[in-house]
N, CA, C and O atoms as a printed pandas DataFrame, in Angstrom:
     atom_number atom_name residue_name chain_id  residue_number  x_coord  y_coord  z_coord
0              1         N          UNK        A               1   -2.350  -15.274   17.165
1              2        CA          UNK        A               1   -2.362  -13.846   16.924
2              3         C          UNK        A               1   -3.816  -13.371   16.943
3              4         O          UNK        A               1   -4.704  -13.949   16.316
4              5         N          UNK        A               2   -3.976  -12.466   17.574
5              6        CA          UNK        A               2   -5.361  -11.768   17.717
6              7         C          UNK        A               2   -5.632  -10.757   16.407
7              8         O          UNK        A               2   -4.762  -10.023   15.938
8              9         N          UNK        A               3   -6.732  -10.839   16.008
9             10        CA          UNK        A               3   -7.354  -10.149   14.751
10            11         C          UNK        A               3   -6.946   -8.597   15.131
11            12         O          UNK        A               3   -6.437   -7.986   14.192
12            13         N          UNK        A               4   -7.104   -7.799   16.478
13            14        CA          UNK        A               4   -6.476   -6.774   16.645
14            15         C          UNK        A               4   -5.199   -6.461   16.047
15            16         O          UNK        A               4   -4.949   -5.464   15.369
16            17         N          UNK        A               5   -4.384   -7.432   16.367
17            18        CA          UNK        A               5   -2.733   -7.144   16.021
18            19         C          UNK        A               5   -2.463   -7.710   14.756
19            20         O          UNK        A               5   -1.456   -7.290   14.188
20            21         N          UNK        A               6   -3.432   -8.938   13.950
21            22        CA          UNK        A               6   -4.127   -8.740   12.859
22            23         C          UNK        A               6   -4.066   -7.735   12.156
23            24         O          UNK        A               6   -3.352   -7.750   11.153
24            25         N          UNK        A               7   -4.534   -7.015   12.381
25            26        CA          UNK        A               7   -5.174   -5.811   11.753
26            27         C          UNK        A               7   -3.937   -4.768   11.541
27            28         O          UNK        A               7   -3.525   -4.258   10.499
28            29         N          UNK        A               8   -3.349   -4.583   13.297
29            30        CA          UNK        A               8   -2.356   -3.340   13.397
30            31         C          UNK        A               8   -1.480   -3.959   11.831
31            32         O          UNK        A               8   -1.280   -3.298   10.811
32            33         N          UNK        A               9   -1.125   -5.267   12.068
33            34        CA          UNK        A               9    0.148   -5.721   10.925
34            35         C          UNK        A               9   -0.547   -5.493    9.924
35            36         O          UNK        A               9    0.036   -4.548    9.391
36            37         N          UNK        A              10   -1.680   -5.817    9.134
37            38        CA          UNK        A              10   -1.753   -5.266    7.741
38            39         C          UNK        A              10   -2.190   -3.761    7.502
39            40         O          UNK        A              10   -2.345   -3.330    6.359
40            41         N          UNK        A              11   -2.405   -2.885    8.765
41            42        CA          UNK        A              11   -2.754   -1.805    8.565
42            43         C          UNK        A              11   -1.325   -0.904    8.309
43            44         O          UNK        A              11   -1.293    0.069    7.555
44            45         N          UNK        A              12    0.039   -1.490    9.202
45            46        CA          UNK        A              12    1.109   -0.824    8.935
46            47         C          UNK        A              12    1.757   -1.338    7.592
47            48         O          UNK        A              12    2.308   -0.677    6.712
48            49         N          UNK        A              13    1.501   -2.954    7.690
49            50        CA          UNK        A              13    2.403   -3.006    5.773
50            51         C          UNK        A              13    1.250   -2.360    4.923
51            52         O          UNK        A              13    1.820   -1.607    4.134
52            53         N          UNK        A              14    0.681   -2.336    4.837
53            54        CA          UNK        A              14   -0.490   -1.476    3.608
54            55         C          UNK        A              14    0.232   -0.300    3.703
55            56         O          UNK        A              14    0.849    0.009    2.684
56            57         N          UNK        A              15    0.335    0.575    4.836
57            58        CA          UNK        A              15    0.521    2.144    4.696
58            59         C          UNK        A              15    2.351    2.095    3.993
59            60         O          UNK        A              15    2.759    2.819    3.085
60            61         N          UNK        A              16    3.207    0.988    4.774
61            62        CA          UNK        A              16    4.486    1.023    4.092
62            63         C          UNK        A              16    3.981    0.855    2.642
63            64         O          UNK        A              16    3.784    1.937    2.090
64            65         N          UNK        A              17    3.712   -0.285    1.857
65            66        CA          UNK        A              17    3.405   -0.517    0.828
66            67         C          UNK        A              17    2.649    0.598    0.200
67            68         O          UNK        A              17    2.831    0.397   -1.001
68            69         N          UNK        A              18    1.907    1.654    0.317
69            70        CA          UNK        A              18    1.352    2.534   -0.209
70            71         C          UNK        A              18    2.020    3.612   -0.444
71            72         O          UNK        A              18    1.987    4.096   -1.575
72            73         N          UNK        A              19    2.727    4.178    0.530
73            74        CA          UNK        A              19    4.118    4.643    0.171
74            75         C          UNK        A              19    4.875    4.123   -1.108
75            76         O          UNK        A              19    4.816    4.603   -2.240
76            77         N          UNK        A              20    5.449    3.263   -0.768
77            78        CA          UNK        A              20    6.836    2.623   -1.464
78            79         C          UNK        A              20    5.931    2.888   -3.051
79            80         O          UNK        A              20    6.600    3.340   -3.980
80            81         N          UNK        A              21    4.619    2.628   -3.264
81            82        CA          UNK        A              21    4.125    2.080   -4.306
82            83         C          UNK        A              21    3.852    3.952   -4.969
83            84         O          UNK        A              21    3.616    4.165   -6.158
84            85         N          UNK        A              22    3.953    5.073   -3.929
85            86        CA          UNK        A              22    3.427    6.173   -4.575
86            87         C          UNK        A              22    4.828    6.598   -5.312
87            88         O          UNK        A              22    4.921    6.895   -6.502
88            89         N          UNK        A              23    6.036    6.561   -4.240
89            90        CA          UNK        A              23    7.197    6.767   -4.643
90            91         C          UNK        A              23    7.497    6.173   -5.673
91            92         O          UNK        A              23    8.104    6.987   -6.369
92            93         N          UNK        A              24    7.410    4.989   -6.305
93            94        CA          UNK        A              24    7.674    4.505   -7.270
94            95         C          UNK        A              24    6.828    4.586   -8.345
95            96         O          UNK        A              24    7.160    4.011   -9.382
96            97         N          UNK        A              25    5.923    5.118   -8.298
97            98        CA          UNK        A              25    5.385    5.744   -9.398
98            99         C          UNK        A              25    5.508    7.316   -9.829
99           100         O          UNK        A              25    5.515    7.755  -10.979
100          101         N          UNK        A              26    5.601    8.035   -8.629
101          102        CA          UNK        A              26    6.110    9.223   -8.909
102          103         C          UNK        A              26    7.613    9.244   -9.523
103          104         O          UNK        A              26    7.899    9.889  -10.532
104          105         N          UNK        A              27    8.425    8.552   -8.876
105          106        CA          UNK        A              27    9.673    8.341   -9.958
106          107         C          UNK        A              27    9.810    8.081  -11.518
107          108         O          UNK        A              27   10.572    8.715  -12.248
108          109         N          UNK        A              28    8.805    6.864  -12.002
109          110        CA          UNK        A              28    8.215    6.525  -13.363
110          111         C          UNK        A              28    7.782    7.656  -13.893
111          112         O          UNK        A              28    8.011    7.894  -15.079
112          113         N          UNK        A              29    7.230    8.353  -13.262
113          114        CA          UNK        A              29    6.411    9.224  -13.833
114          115         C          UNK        A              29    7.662   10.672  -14.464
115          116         O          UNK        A              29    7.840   11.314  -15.500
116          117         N          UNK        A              30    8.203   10.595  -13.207
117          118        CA          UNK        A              30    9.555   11.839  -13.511
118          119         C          UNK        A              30   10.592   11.549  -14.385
119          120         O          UNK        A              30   10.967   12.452  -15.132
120          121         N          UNK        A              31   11.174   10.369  -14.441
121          122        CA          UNK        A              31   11.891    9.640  -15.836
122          123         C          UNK        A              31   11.146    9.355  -16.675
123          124         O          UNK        A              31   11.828    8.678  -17.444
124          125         N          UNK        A              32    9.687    9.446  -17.253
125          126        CA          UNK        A              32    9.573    8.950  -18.345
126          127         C          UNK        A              32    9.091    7.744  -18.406
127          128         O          UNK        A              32    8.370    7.528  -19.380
128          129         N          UNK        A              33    9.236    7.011  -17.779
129          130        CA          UNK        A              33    8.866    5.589  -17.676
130          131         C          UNK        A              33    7.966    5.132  -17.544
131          132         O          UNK        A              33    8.132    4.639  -16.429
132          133         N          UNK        A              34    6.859    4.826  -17.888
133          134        CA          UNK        A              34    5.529    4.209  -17.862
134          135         C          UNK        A              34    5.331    3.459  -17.179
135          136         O          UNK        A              34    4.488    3.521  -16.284
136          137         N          UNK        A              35    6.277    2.270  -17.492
137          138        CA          UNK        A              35    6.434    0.759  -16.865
138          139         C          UNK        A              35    6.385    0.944  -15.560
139          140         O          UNK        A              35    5.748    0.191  -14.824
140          141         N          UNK        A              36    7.054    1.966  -15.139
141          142        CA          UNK        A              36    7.551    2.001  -13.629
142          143         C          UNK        A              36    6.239    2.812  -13.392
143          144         O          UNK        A              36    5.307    2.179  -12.894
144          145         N          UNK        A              37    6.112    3.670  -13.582
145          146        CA          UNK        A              37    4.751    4.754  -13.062
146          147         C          UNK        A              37    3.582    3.971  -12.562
147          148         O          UNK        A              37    3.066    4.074  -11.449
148          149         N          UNK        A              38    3.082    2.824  -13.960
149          150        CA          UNK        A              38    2.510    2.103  -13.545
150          151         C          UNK        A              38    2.341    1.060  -12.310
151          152         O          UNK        A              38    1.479    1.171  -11.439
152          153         N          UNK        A              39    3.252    0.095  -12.381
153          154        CA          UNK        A              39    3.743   -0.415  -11.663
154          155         C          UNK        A              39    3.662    0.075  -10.457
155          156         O          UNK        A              39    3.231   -0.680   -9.586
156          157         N          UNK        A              40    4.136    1.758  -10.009
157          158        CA          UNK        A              40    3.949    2.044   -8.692
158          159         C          UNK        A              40    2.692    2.302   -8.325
159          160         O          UNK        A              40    2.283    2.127   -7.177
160          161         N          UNK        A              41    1.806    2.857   -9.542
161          162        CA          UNK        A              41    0.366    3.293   -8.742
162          163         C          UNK        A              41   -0.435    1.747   -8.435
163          164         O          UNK        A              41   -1.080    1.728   -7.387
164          165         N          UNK        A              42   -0.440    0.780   -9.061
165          166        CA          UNK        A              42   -0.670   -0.633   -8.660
166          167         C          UNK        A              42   -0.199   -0.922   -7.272
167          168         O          UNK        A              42   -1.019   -0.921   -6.353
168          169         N          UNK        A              43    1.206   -1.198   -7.031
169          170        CA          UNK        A              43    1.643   -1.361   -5.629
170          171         C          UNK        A              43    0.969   -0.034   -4.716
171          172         O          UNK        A              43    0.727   -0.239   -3.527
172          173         N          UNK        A              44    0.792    0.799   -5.086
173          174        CA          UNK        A              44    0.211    1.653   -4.045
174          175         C          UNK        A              44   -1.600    1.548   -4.089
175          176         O          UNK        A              44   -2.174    1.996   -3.097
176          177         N          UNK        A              45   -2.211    1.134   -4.892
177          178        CA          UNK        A              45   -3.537    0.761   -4.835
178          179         C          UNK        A              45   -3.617   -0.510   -3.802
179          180         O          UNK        A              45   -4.542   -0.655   -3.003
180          181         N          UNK        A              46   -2.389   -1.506   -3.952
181          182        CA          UNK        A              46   -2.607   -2.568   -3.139
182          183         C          UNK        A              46   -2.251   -2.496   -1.992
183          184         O          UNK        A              46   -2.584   -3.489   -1.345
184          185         N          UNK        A              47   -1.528   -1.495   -1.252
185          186        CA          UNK        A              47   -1.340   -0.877   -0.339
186          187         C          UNK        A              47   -2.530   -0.306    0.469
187          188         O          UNK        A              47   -2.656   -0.584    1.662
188          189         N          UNK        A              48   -3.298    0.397   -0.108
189          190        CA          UNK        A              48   -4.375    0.959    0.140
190          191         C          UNK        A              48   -5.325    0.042    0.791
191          192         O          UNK        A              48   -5.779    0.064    1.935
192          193         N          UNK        A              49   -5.548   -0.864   -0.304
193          194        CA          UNK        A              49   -6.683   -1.820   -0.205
194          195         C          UNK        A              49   -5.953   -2.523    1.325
195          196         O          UNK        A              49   -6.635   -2.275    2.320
196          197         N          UNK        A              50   -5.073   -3.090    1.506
197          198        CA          UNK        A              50   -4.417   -4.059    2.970
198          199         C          UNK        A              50   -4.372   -2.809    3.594
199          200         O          UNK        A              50   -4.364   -2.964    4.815
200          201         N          UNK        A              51   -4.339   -1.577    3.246
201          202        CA          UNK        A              51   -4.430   -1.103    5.025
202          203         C          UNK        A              51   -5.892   -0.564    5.373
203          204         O          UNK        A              51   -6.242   -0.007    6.414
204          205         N          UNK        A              52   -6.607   -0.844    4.328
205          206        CA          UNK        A              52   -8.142   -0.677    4.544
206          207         C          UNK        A              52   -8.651   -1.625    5.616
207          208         O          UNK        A              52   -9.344   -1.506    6.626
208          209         N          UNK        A              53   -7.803   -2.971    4.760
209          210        CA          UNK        A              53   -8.474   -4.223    5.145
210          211         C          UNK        A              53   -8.097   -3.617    6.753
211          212         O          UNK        A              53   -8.983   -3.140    7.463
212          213         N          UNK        A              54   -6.919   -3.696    7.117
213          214        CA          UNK        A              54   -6.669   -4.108    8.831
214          215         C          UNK        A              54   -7.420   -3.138    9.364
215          216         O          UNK        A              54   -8.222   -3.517   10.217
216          217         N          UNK        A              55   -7.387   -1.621    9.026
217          218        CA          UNK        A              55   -8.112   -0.830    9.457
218          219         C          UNK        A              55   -9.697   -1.795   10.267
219          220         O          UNK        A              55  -10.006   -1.765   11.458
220          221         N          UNK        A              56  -10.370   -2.497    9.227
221          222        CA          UNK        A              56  -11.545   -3.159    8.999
222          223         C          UNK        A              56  -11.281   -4.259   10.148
223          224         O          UNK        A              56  -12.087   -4.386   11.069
224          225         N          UNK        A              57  -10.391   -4.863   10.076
225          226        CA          UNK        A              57  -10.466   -5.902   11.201
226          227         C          UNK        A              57   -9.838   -5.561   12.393
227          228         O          UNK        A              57   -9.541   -6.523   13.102
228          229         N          UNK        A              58   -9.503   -4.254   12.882
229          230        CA          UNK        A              58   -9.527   -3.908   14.059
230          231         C          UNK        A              58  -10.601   -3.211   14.778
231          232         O          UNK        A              58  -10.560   -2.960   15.982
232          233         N          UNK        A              59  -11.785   -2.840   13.801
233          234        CA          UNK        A              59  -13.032   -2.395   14.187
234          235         C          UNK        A              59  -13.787   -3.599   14.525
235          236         O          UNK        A              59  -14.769   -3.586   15.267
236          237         N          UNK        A              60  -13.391   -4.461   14.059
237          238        CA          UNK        A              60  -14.204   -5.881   14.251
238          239         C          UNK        A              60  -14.179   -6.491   15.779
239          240         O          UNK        A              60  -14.757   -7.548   16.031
């Protein structure tokens, strides 16, 4: 696998994962739930960070 397509793959699961991770904290957040709120802004920070990364290794 080439670091290009490398990259495309963690640049698209990061952006899925950043999603999934905002939605699920915006949900926590609308029930009340902490646990979950939390939880989603984490999965969506780590989202962020992997689609930074591929971003980064397709400039490479």
């Amino acid at each position: 696998m080439s670091i290009d397509k490398s990259g495309l793959e963690n640049e698209t699961k990061g952006k899925m994962k950043e999603t999934e991770g905002k939605f699920r904290g915006d949900l926590g957040k609308a029930t009340g739930d902490t646990s979950e709120h939390v939880k989603g802004r984490v999965e969506e920070a780590k989202g962020k960070t992997q689609k930074d990364f591929g971003k980064i290794e397709r400039k490479v």
